[in-house]
C-alpha positions in Angstrom: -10.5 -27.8 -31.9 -14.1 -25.9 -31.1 -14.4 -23.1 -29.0 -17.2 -25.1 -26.8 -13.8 -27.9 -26.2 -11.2 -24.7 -25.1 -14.1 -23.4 -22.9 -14.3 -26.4 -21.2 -10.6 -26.7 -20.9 -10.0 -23.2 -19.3 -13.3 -22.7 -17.9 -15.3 -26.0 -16.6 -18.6 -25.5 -14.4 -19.9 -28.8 -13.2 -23.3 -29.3 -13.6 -23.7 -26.9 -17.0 -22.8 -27.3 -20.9 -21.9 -24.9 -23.3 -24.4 -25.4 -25.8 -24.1 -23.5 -28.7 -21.5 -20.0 -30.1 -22.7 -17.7 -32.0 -21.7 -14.5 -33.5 -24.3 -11.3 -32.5 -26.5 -10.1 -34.5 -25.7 -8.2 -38.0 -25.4 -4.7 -37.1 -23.8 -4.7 -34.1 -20.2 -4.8 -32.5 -18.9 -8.4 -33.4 -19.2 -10.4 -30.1 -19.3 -13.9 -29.4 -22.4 -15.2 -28.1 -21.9 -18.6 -25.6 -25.3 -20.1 -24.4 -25.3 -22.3 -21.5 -27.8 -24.7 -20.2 -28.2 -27.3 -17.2 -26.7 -30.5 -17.5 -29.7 -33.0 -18.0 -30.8 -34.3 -14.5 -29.0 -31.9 -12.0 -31.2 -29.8 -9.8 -30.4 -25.9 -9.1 -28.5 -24.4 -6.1 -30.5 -22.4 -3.4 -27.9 -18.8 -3.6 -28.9 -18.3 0.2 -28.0 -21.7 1.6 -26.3 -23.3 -1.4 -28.5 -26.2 -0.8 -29.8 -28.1 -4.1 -33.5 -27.4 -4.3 -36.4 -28.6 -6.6 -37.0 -25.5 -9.4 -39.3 -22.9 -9.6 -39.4 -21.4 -13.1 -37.3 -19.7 -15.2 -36.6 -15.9 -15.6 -35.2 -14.4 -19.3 -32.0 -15.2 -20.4 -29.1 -12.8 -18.9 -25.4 -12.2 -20.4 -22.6 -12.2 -18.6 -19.2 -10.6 -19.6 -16.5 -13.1 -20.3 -12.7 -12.8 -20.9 -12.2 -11.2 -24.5 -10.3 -13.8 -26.6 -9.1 -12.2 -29.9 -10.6 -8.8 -29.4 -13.7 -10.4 -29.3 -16.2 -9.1 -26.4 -17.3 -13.0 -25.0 -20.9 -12.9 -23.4 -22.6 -16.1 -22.0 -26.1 -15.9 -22.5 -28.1 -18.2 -19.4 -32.0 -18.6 -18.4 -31.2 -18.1 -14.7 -33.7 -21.3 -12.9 -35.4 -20.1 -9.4 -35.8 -22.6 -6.9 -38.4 -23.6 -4.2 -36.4 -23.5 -0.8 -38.0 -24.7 1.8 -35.4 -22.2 4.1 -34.9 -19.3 1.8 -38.3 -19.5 0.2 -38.3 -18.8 -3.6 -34.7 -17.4 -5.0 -32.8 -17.2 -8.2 -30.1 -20.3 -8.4 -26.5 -19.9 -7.6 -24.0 -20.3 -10.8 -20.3 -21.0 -10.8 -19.2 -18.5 -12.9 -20.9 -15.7 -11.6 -22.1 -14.3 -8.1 -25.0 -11.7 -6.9 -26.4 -9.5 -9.7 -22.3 -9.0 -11.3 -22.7 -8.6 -14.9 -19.1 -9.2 -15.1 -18.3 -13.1 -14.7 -15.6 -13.8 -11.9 -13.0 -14.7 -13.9 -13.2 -11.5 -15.9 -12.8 -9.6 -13.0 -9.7 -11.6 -12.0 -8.4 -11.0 -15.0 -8.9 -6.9 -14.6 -7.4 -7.1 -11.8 -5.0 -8.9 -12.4 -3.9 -6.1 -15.1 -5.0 -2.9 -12.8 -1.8 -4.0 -11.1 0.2 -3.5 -14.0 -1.3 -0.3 -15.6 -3.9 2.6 -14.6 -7.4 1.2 -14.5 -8.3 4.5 -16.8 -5.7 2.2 -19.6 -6.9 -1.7 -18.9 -10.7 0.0 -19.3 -9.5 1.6 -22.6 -7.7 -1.5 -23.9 -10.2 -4.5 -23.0 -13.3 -1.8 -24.1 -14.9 -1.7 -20.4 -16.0 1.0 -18.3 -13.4 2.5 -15.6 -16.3 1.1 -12.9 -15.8 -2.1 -14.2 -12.2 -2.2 -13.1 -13.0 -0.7 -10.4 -15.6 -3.4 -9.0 -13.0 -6.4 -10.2 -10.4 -4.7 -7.7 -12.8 -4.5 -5.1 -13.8 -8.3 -5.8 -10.3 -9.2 -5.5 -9.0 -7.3 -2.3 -12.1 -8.1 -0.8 -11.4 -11.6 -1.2 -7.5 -11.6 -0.3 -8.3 -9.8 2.7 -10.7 -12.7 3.7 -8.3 -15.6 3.1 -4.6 -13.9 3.7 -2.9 -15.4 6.9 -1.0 -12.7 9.1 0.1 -15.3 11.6 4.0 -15.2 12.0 4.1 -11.2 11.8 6.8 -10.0 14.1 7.7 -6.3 13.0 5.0 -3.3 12.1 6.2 0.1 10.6 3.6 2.8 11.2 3.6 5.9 9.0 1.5 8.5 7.4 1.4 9.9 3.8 -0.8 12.3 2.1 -2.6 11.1 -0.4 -4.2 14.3 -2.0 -4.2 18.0 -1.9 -5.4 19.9 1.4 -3.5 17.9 4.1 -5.5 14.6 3.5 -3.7 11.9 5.0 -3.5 8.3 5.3 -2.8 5.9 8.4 -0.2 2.9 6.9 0.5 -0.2 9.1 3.3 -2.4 7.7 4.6 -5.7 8.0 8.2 -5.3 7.7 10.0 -8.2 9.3 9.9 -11.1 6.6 11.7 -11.0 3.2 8.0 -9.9 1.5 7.1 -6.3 3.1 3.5 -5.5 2.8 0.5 -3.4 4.2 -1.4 -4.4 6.3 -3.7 -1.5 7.0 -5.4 1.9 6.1 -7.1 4.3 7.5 -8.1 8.1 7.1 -6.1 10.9 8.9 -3.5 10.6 10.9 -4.9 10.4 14.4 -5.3 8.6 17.3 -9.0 7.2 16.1 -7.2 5.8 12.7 -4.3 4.2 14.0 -6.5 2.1 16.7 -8.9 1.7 13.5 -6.0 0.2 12.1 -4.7 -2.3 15.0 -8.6 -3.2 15.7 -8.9 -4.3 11.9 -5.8 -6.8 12.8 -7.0 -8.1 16.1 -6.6 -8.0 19.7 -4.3 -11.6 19.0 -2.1 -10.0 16.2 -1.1 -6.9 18.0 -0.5 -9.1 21.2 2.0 -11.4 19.1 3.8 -8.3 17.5 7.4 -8.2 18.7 8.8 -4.7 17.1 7.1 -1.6 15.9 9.1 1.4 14.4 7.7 4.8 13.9 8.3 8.5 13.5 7.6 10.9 16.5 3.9 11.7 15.5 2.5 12.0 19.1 -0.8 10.4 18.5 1.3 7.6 16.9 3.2 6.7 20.0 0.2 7.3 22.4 -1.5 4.2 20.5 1.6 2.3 20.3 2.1 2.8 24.0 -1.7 1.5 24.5 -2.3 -1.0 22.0 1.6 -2.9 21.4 2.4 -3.1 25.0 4.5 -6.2 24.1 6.6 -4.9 21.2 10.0 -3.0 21.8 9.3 0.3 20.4 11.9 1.8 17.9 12.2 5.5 16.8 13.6 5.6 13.4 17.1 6.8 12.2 15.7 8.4 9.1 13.0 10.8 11.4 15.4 11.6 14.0 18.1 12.9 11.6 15.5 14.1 9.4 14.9 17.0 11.9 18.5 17.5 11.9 18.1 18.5 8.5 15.2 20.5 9.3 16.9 22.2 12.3 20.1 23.2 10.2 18.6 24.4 7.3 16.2 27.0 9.2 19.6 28.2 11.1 21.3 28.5 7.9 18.4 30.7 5.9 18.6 32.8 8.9 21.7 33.6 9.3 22.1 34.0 5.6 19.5 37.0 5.9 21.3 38.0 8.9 24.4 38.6 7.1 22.9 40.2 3.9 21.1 42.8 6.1 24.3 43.2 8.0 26.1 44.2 5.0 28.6 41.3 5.2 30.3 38.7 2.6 27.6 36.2 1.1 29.6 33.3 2.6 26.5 31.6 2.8 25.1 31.7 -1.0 24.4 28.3 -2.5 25.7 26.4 0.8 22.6 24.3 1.0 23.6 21.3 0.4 26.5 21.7 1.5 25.6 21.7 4.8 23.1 19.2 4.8 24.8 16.1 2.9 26.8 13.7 4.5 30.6 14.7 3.7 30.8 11.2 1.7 28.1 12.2 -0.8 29.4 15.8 -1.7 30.4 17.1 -5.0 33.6 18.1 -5.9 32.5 21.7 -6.1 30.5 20.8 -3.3 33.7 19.6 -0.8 35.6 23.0 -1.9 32.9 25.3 -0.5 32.5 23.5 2.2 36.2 23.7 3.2 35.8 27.4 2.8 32.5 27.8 5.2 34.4 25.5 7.9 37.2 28.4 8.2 34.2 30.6 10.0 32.9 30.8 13.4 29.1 31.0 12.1 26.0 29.7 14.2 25.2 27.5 10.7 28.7 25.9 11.0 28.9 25.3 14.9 25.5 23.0 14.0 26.8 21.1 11.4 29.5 20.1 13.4 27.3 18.9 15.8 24.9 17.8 13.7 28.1 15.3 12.4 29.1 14.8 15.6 26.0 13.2 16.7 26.4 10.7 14.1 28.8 9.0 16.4 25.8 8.0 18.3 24.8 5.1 15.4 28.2 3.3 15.6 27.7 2.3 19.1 26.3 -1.5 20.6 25.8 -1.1 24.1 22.7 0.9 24.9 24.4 2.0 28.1 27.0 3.9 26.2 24.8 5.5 23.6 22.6 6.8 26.5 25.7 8.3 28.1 26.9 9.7 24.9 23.2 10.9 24.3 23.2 12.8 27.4 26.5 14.1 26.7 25.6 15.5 23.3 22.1 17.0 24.5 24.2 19.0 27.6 26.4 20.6 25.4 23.8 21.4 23.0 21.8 23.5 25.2 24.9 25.2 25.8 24.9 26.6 22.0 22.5 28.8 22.4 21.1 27.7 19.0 17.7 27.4 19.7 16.8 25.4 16.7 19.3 22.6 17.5 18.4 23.0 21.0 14.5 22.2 20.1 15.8 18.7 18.3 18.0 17.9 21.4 14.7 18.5 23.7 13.0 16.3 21.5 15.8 13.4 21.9 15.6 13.9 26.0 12.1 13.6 25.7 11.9 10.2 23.5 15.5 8.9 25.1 13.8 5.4 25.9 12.4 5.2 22.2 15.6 6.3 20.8 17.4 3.6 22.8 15.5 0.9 21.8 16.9 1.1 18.3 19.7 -1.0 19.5 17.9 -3.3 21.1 16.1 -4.1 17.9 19.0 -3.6 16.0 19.4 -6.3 13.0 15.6 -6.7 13.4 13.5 -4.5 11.5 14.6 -1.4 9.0 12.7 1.8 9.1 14.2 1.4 5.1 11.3 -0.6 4.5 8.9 1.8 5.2 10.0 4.9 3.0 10.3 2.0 0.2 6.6 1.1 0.9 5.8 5.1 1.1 7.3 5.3 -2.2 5.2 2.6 -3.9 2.3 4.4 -2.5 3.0 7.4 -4.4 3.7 5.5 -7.6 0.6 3.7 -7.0 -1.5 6.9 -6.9 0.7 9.0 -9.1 -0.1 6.3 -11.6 -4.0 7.1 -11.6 -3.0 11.1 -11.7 -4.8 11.0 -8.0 -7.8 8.9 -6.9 -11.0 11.7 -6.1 -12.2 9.2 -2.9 -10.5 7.6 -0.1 -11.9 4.6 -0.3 -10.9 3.7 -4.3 -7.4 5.1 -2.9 -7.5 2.2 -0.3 -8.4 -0.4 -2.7 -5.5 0.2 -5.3 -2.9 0.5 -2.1 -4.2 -2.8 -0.7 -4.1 -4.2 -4.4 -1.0 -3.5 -5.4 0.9 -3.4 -2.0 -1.2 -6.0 0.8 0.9 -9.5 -1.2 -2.8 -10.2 -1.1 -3.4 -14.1 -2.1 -5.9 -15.4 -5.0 -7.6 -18.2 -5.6 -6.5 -21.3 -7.7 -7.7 -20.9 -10.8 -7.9 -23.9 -13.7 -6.4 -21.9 -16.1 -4.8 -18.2 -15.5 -5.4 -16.0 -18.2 -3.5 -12.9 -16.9 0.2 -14.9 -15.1 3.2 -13.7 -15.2 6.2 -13.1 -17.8 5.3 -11.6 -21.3 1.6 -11.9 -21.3 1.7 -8.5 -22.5 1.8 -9.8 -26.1 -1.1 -12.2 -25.4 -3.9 -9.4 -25.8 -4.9 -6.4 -27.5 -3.2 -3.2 -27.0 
C-alpha cells in the first residue's frame, strides 16, 4: 500500500490530490515531503466568504507541518491559488487542512493537544521535535474551539472557589458545574474579586445563570455579594468543608496560645505534640494519638473546652429539618459566647451572620457536594504543578480549560491520538 493511498484514508480533502512523496533534500533532517495540487476542474475558495471564486494567480509553494508517522517530520508542500472575489476583492484560497497563516496543519495541532493533556507541553514538544509555542497554539486552537461548540444547557449546580495559581497571592476565580455525573469548569477569571466573579457569570450568560438552581461557596464576601446579585434563583449553600475548616483554624490558634501560656507560666507541657490531636475527628486518630488525647481531656484548659465544642457542633450535620438545626444553631452560638474564648466566639459570629446560607445546606441536601469542588481544586494544582508553574495567566487558563472544561472536539476521519495504549504508537 502507498503512502499517497493511507493519506487518503486518514486524511481526505475534497477537491485536492496528493501528488507526489518525497524525501528532503540530502543534507538535511530526513523529512517526508507530500505535494498537493487542485483536483483538475475545481475552482478555489474565497477564505473571507468561503464562496468558490474564479483564480487570480499563484503565490510560492508553502509547507505545512503534518502528523509525524515513524519519526518522520511530514510537511505538505502546496502553491497557495488567490482568487478574484467580487466581495472580498483579491485573497489567498481557503484549504481544508489548514486555516489563517498556521504553519501547523489542524490535525497536527489536534493531535498536540490531544497529548498536552497527557504530559507537560515542555515533554510532547521534546518528543514529537516541536517548539513549546507550538503546543501552546494547538491548545489554544482546541479550547478555543470547544468553548465555541460545548452546550451548557441542563446545568443545575455551580461551585465557586478561588485558588492561587502562583507566588505573591495571584489568584484565580473557578466556576464549576458540579451537579451531573461529569464535573467540569466552566469559567476563569483573575483575582478573586467581585469584577472576576461577574466576569465569570457574564461569560455564561444572562440565560445560564437564570436557569441555575444551586450554587455552593465558601464565605469570601465578594463571592456572596455576586451570588446574591447575579443567581437570585439558585438556593445558596455554604459549604461543610469551609465552615469546619475555621473550626480548625479557630482551635489551633487557641491551642499555640495557650501552649505558650503554659510554658511561660512555668507549668507541665501538657500541650506538646497535641496538634492533631485536637484537630482530627476522634475516628481518624492514631493509637498513640487516642492515648494523649485521653490524657488532655482530664484538664480544664481553654484548648479542651473548644474541642468539645468544636465536636459538639458536629451534631448540627445529622439533623433533616431545617427548623431544628436553626434552633440547635442558635443554641450552640449562645453558649459559645458564653466561653469567653474569643477565637471560637469569632467563628460562632461568623455562623449568626451567614445563618440563612448555612441553612440552606439542608435544603439542598442530596443535591450538590462541595466534595466536588476541592476534587476539581486538586486537578488544578496537578494541572499546573505538572508544567512546574505557567509564567502568564492566560497560558494558565488554557491548560485548566483543556484539561478540566470536558471540552468537546470535532469528528475526525481518523484519530490519531484516542484513547487506550496509544502510548506505544509513537516515538518516545
Amino acid at each position: 500500500m502507498q503512502l499517497k493511498s493511507i493519506l487518503n484514508r486518514v486524511a481526505p480533502h475534497r477537491g485536492f490530490v496528493y501528488e507526489r512523496v518525497a524525501w528532503s533534500s540530502p543534507g538535511q533532517s530526513p523529512t517526508l515531503e507530500i505535494t498537493i495540487r487542485p483536483r483538475r476542474g475545481t475552482r478555489a475558495v474565497c477564505s473571507g466568504c468561503g464562496q468558490q471564486r474564479p483564480g487570480y494567480d499563484r503565490l510560492a509553494p508553502r509547507r505545512f507541518e503534518f502528523v509525524p508517522l515513524w519519526g518522520f517530520a511530514v510537511f505538505f508542500n502546496y502553491a497557495m491559488r488567490r482568487v478574484n472575489c467580487p466581495q472580498c476583492g483579491v485573497t489567498v484560497e481557503q484549504v481544508p487542512w489548514c486555516d489563517g497563516k498556521h504553519q501547523l496543519t489542524t490535525s497536527y495541532r489536534w493531535f498536540l493537544a490531544t497529548w498536552a493533556k497527557r504530559l507537560s507541553w515542555s515533554e510532547v514538544a521534546s518528543i514529537f521535535h516541536t517548539s513549546w509555542d507550538s503546543v501552546c497554539r494547538s491548545v489554544e486552537h482546541a479550547v478555543t474551539w470547544g468553548l465555541a461548540h460545548r452546550d451548557l444547557s441542563g446545568v443545575s449546580a455551580l461551585g465557586i472557589d478561588e485558588i492561587a495559581w502562583h507566588k505573591g497571592h495571584q489568584y484565580l476565580t473557578l466556576v464549576y458545574d458540579i451537579g451531573g455525573d461529569a464535573k467540569r469548569l466552566l469559567a476563569i477569571a483573575e483575582e478573586r474579586t467581585e469584577a472576576s466573579l461577574r466576569e465569570c457569570l457574564t461569560s455564561l450568560g444572562t440565560e445560564f445563570c437564570a436557569a441555575v438552581e444551586f450554587v455552593c461557596s465558601d464565605m469570601w464576601r465578594p463571592y456572596l455579594t455576586v451570588i446574591a446579585e447575579r443567581l437570585t434563583g439558585a438556593v445558596h449553600v455554604l459549604d461543610r468543608f469551609h465552615i469546619m475548616q475555621k473550626f480548625g483554624q479557630a482551635l489551633d490558634e487557641i491551642r499555640a496560645e495557650e501552649a505558650q501560656r503554659l510554658k511561660r507560666d512555668g507549668y507541665e507541657g501538657v500541650l506538646t505534640h497535641s496538634r492533631w490531636c485536637l484537630l482530627k475527628r476522634p475516628a481518624n486518630l492514631t493509637e498513640n494519638q487516642t492515648v494523649k488525647l485521653a490524657e488532655l481531656l482530664k484538664y480544664n484548659l481553654r484548648s479542651v473546652r473548644a474541642y468539645l465544642l468544636r465536636e459538639d457542633f458536629q451534631r448540627f450535620w445529622e439533623y433533616v429539618s431545617p427548623t431544628w438545626a436553626g434552633k440547635f444553631l442558635d443554641q450552640w452560638c449562645t453558649r459559645t459566647m458564653r466561653s469567653q474564648i474569643e477565637p471560637l466566639k469569632k467563628v460562632a459570629r461568623t455562623l449568626r451572620n451567614h445563618r440563612e446560607l448555612i441553612l440552606n445546606w439542608f435544603h439542598a441536601r442530596g443535591e450538590i457536594s462541595a466534595g466536588a469542588v476541592e476534587g476539581l481544586n486538586n486537578k488544578v494544582k496537578l494541572v499546573t504543578r505538572k508544567s512546574y508553574g505557567f509564567r502568564t495567566a492566560e497560558v494558565t487558563k488554557l491548560a485548566l480549560f483543556h484539561n478540566l472544561g470536558r471540552l468537546p472536539e470535532p469528528d475526525f476521519t481518523h484519530r490519531f491520538c484516542g484513547g487506550g495504549n496509544d502510548l506505544g504508537h509513537y516515538p518516545r
